[in-house]
C-alpha positions as CSV (number, residue, x, y, z in Angstrom):
1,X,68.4,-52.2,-6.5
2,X,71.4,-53.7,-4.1
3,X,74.6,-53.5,-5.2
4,X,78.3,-54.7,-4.0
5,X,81.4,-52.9,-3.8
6,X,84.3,-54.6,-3.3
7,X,87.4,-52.9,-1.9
8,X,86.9,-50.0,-0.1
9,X,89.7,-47.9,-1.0
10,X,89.6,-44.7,-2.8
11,X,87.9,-45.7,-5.7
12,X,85.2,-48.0,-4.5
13,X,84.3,-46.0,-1.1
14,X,83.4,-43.0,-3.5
15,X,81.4,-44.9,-5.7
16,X,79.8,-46.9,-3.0
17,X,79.1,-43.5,-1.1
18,X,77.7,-41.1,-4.1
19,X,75.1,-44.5,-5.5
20,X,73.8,-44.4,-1.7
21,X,73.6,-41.0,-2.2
22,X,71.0,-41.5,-5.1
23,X,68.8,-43.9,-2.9
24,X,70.5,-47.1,-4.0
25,X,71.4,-50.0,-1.0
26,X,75.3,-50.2,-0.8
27,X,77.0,-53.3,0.5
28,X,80.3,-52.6,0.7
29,X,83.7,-55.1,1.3
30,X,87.2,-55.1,2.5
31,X,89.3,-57.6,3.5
32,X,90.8,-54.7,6.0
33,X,88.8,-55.4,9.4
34,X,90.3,-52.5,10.4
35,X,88.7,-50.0,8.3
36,X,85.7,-52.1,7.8
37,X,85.2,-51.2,11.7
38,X,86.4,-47.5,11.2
39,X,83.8,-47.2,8.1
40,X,81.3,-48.6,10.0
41,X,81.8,-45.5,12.5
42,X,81.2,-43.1,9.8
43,X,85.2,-42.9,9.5
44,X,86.8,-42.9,5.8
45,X,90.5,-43.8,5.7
46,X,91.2,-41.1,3.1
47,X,90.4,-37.7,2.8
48,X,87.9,-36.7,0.4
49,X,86.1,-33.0,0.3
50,X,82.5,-33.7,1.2
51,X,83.4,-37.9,1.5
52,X,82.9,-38.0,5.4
53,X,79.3,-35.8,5.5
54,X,77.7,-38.1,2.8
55,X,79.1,-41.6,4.4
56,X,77.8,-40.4,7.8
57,X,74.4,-39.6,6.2
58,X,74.1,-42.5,4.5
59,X,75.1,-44.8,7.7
60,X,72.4,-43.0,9.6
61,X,69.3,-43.7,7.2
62,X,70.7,-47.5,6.6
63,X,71.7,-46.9,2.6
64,X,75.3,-48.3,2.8
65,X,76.6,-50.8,5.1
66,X,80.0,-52.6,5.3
67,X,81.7,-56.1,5.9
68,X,84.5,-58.4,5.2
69,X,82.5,-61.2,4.0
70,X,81.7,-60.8,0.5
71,X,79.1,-64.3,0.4
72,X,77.6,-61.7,3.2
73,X,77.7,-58.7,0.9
74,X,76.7,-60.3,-2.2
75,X,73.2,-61.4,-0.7
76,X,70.6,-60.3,-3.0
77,X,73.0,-58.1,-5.2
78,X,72.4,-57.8,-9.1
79,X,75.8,-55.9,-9.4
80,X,78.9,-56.4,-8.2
81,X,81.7,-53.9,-8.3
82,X,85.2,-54.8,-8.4
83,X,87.5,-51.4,-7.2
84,X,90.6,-53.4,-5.6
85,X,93.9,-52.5,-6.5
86,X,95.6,-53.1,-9.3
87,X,99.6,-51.9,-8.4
88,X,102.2,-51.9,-10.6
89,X,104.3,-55.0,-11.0
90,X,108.0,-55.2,-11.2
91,X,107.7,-55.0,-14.9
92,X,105.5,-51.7,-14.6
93,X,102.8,-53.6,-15.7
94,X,99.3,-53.9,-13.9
95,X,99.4,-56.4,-10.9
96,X,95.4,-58.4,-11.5
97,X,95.9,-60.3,-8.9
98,X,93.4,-59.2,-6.6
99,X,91.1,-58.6,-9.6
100,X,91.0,-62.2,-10.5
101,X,90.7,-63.5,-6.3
102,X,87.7,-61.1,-6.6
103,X,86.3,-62.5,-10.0
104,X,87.1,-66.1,-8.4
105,X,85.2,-65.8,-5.3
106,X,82.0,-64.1,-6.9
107,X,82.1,-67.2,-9.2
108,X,82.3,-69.6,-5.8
109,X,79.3,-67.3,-3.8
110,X,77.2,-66.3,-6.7
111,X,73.4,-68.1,-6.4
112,X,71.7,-66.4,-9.3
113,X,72.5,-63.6,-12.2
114,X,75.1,-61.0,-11.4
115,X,76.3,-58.3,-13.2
116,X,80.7,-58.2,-12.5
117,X,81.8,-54.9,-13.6
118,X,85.0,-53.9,-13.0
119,X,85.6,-50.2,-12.0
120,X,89.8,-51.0,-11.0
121,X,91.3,-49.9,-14.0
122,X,92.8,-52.5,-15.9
123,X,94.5,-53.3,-19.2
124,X,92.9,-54.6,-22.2
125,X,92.0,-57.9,-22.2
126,X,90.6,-58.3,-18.5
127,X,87.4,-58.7,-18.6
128,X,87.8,-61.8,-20.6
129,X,90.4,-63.1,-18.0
130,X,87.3,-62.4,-15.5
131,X,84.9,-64.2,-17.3
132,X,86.9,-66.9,-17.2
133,X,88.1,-66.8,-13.9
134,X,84.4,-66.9,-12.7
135,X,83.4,-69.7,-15.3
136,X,86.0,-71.9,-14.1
137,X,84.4,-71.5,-10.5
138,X,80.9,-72.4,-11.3
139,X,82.5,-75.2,-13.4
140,X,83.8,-76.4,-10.2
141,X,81.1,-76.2,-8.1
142,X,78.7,-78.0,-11.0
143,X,76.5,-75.6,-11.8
144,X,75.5,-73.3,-14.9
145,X,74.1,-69.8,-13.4
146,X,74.3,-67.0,-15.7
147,X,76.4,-63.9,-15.8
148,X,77.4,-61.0,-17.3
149,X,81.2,-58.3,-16.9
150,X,81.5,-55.4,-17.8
151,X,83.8,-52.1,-17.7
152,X,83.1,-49.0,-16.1
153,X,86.7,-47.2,-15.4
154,X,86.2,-44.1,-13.1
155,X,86.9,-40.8,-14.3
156,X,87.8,-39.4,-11.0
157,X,89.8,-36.5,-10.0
158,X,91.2,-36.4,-6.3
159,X,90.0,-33.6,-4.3
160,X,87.1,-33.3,-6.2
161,X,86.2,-37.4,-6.6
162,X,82.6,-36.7,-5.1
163,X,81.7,-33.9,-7.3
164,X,82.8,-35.7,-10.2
165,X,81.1,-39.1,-9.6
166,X,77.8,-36.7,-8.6
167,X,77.9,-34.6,-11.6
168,X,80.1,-36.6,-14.4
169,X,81.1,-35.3,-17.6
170,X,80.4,-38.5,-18.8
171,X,80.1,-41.7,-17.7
172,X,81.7,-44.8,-19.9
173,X,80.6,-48.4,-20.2
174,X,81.3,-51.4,-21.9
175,X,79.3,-53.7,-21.9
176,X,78.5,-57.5,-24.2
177,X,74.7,-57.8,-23.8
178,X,71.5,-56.0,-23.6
179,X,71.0,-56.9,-20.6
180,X,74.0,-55.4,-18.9
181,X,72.9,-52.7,-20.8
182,X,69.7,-52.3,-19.6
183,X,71.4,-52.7,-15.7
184,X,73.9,-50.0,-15.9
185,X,71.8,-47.7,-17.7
186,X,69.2,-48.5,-15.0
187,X,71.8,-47.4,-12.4
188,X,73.3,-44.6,-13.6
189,X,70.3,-43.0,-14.7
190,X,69.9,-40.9,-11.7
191,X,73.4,-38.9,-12.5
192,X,72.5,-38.4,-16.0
193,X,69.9,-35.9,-15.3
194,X,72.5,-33.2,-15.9
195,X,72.4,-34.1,-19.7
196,X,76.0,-35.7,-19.7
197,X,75.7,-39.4,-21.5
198,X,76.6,-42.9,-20.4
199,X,78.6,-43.4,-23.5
200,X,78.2,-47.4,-23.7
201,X,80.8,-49.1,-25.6
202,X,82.8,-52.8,-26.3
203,X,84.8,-53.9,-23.2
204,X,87.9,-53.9,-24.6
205,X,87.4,-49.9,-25.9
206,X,86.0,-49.3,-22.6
207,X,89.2,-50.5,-20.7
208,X,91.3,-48.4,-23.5
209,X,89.7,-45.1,-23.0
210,X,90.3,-45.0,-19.5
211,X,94.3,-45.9,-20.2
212,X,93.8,-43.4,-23.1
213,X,92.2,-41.0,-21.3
214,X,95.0,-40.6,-18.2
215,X,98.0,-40.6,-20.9
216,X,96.5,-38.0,-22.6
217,X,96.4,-36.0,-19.4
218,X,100.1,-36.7,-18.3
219,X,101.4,-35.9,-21.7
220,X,100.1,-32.6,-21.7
221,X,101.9,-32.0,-18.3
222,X,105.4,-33.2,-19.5
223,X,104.6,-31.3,-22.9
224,X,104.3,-28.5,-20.8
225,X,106.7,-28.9,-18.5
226,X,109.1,-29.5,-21.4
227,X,108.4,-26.2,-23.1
228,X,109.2,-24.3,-20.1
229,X,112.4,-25.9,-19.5
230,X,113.1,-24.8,-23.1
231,X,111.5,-21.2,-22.3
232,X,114.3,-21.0,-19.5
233,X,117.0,-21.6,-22.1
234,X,115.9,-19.2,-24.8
235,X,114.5,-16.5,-22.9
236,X,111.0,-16.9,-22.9
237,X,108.1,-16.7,-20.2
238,X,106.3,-20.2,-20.1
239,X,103.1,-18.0,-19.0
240,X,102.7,-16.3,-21.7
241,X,103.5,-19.3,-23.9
242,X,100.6,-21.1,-22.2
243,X,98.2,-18.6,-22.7
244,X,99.4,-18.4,-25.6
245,X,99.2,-21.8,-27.1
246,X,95.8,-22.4,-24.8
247,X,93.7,-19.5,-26.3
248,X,93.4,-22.3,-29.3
249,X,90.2,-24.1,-29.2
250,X,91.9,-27.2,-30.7
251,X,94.1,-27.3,-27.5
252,X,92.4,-25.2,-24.6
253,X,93.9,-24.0,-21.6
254,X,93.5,-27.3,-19.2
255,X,96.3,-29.2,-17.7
256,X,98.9,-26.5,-19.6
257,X,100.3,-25.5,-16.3
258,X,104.1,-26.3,-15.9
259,X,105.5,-27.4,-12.4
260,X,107.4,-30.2,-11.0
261,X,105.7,-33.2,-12.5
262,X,102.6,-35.0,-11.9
263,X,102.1,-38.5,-9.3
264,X,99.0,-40.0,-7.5
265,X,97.7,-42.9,-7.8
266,X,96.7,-43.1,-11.5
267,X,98.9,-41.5,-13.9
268,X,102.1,-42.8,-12.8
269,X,100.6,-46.0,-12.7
270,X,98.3,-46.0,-16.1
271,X,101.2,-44.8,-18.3
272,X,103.2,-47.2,-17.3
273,X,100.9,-49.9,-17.8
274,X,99.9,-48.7,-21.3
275,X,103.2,-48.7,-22.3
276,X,104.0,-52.3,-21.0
277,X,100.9,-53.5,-22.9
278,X,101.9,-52.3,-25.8
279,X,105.4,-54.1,-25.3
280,X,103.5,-57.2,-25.0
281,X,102.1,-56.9,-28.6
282,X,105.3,-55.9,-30.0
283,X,104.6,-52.3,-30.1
284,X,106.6,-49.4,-29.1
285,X,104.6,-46.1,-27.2
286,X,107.3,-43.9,-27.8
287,X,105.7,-40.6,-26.9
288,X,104.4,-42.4,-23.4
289,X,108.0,-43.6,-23.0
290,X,108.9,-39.9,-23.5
291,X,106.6,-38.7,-20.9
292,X,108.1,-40.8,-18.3
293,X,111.0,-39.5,-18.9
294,X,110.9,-36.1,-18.7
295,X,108.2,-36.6,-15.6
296,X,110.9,-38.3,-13.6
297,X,113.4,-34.7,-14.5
298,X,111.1,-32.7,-13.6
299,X,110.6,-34.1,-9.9
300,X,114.1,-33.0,-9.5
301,X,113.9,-29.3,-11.0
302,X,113.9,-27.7,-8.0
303,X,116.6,-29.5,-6.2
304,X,119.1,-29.2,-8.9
305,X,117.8,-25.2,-9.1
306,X,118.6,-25.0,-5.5
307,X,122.4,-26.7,-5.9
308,X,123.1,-24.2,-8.7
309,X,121.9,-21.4,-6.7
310,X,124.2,-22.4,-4.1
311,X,126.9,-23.6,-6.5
312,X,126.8,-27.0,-4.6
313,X,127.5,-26.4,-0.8
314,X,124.2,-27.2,0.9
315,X,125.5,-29.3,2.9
316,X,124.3,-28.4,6.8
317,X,121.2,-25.9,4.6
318,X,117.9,-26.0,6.1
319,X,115.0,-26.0,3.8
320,X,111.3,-25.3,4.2
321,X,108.6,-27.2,2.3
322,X,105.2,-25.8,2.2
323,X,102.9,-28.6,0.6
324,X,103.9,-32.3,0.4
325,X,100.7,-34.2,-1.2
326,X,101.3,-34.5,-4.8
327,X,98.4,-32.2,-5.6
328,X,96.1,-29.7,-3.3
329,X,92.7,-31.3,-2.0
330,X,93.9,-34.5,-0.7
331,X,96.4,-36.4,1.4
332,X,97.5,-38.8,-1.3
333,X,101.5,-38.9,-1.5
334,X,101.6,-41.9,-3.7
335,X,104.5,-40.7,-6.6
336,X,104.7,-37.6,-5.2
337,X,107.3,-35.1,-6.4
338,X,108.1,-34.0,-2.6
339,X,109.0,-37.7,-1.9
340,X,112.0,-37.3,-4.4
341,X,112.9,-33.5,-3.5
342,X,112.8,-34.8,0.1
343,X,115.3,-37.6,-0.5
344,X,117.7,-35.3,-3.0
345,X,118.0,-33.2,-0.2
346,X,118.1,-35.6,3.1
347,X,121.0,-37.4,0.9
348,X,123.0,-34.0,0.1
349,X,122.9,-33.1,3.9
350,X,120.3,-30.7,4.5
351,X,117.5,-31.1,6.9
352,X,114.0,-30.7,5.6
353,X,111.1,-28.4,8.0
354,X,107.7,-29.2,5.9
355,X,103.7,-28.4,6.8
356,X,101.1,-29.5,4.5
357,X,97.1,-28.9,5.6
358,X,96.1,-32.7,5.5
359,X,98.9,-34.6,4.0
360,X,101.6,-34.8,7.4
361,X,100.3,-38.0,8.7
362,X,100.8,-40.2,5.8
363,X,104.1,-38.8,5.1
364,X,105.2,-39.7,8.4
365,X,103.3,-43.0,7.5
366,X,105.9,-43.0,4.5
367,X,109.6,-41.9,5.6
368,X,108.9,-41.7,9.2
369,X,110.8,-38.7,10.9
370,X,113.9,-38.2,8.6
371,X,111.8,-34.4,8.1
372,X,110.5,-32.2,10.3
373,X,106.8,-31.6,10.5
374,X,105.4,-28.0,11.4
375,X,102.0,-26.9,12.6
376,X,101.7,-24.2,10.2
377,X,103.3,-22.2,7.0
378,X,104.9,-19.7,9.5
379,X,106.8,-22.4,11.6
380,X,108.3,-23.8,9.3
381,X,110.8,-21.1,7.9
382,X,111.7,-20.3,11.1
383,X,115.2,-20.9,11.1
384,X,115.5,-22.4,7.4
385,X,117.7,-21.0,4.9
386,X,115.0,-21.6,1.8
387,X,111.8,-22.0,1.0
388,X,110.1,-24.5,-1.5
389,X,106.6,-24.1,-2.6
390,X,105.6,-27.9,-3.5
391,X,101.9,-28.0,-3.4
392,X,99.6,-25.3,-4.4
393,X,97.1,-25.4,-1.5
394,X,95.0,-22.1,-0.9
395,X,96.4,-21.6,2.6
396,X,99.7,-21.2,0.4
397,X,98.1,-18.2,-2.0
398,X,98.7,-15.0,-0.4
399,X,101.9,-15.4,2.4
400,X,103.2,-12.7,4.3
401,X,106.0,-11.5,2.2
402,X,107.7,-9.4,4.7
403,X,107.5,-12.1,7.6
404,X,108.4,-14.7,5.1
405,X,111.5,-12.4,4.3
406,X,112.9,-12.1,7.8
407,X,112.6,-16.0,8.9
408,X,114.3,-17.0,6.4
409,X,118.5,-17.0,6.4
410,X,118.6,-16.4,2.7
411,X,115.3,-14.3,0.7
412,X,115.1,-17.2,-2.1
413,X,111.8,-18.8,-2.9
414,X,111.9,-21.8,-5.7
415,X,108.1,-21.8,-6.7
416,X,107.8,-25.7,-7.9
417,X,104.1,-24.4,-8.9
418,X,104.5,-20.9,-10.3
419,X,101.9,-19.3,-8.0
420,X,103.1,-16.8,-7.1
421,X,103.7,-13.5,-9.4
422,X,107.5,-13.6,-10.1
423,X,107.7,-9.4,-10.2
424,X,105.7,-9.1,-6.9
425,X,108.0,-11.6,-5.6
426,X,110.8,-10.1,-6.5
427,X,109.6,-6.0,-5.6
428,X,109.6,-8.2,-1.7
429,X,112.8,-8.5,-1.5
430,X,113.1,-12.2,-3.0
431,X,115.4,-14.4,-5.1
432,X,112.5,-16.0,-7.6
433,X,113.1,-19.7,-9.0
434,X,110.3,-20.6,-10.7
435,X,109.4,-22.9,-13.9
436,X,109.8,-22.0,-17.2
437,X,110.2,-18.3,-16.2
438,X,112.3,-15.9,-17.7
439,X,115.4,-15.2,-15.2
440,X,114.6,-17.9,-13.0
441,X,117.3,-20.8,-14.3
């Protein structure tokens, strides 16, 4: 079976790269002839654990190829994939422009049965807007070729995006015929060997759960990051809390872990676009609506920690970031809670040192040089006044207290992440900020 990918971002290289992976051939399209060419030298524009090996395998042994043309890619292709972007408009709602151009020029290339699915995540209601989209294009050109869409939202977590598409949990699908059935089933047969289901589904449930799915997520995090706020207040220690509450099979332990809110390319995004569909039908989502809210606190926890601390006069203070992607295991700074620290602190005068393992390059990308970058975790408190643990990355685990101690101007650590142990902190010699800690507001 051939199949088409189009957009080769983070979504649809991953997907294109893990079916060659299983022996089926990959076309995939960009309208970016500048990573087209880069792809087509085995070079991903993101980072992805394990992405760059299996791309570069699969170029070799002719399973994946790459072009701008989609009539080009779509030769001979049952399936089409449709992973462009879908960014937030003004109104926080999903942007389906490039969805529909997509759906639009399948319907102008397409010369026998395809299969559209859409893998962007999109609201409710889109796959009918693609149907018609392509309809209208074979009305135009006069001819009656038959088609199906479907919905197959990814489930993927970045920094671990090619283990999860390799070995899903599950794998969801919506689909309107038996033949689409048959198709995907077909496809995706190879990554069910693991015993995990392709849980086929309407399209409209399909393009829900994924919406569903993500709010679920990001309300557990500004749960949590609410109850340690409150823990701060009343004297409590959020860890214990967590355990606490996650030893509970009804609620487990995942995503309990307090910090300085979530971002990336998908939560952010998806709750805000849940909650403006819902506005569209007249319907409030007011625990979503709450979620955003204390998510956009929490990015500034640490800075207002650090202006208390102080008791306002940083003006002139130097401080040292270790970690800047919005989560460890990737280079993604799309929403992420560094961004607004970064700006909190440029705009109340102090000057910023920062080194993150992978991450550097697109935050330059993002805000230029208004920050210092450093080589490693060591040169950059030299000569700060305070560090600021951002992102949890290994490299960060197990620091050299007593060389951390004497490069720095003041011993105060505000742990955005709470990974480090807030007594063994403290027996070095340090001022602990954490969140949700006891002693640490």
């Amino acid at each position: 079976m051939k199949i088409t990918i189009v957009g080769s971002g983070y979504v649809g290289l991953v997907t294109g790269t893990c079916f060659a992976e299983m022996g089926t051939e990959v076309c995939c399209v960009d309208v970016d002839e500048a990573k087209i060419a880069s792809l087509k030298k085995g070079v991903p524009p993101i980072y992805e654990q394990g992405l760059e090996d299996m791309l570069q395998n699969n170029l070799a042994k002719g399973r994946i190829s790459f072009t701008t043309s989609l009539a080009e890619g779509m030769k001979g292709s049952e399936v089409v994939f449709s992973a462009v972007g879908t960014p937030p408009d003004e109104d926080g709602s999903a942007d389906l422009h490039y969805v529909l151009e997509v759906a639009r020029e399948v319907g102008r290339n397409m010369d026998s049965y395809v299969l559209m699915v859409t893998k962007s995540t999109v609201p409710v209601g889109t796959a009918g807007k693609v149907r018609a989209a392509i309809s209208e294009e074979l009305r135009k050109r006069g001819v009656d070729i038959p088609f199906d869409v479907a919905s197959n939202p990814e489930f993927l977590k970045e920094g671990s995006a090619v283990k999860d598409f390799m070995y899903p949990e599950r794998i969801v699908v919506g689909v309107s015929s038996q033949r689409a059935k048959e198709i995907m089933a077909r496809l995706y047969k190879p990554f069910t060997l693991n015993g995990h289901p392709v849980l086929f589904m309407d399209i409209p449930s399909a393009e829900m759960t994924k919406y569903a799915a993500n709010s679920m997520l990001a309300t557990r995090i500004s749960f949590m990051n609410d109850i340690a706020n409150l823990c701060e207040l009343v004297g409590a220690d959020v860890n214990s809390v967590r355990m606490g509450i996650g030893s509970d099979s009804r609620i487990g332990s995942k995503f309990l872990y307090p910090g300085i809110g979530y971002g990336g390319s998908c939560f952010p995004k998806d709750v805000k676009a849940l909650v403006k569909t819902a506005e569209k039908k007249g319907y409030q989502m007011r625990v979503l609506q709450a979620v955003e809210a204390v998510n956009a606190s929490q990015k500034s926890l640490m800075f207002r920690k650090f202006l208390k601390r102080f008791g306002g006069k940083v003006d002139g203070m130097t401080v040292a970031f270790w970690g800047l992607a919005f989560k460890p295991g990737t280079d993604d700074m799309r929403e992420a809670p560094s961004l607004v620290m970064i700006e909190e602190l440029l705009k109340a005068g102090c000057k910023v040192k920062a080194h993150d393992p992978i991450s550097m390059t697109e935050c330059r990308r993002r805000i230029g040089d208004s920050i210092t970058y450093c080589d490693n975790m060591y040169e950059t408190i030299q000569g700060a006044d305070v560090l600021f643990l951002v992102t949890e990355w290994t490299e960060f685990r197990i620091p050299d207290w007593a060389r951390v101690k004497a490069s720095l101007r003041y011993p105060v650590l505000f742990d955005g992440r709470n990974l480090y142990d807030a007594e063994e902190v403290r027996k070095a010699g340090f001022e602990y900020h954490g969140v949700g800690i006891t002693g640490t507001n």
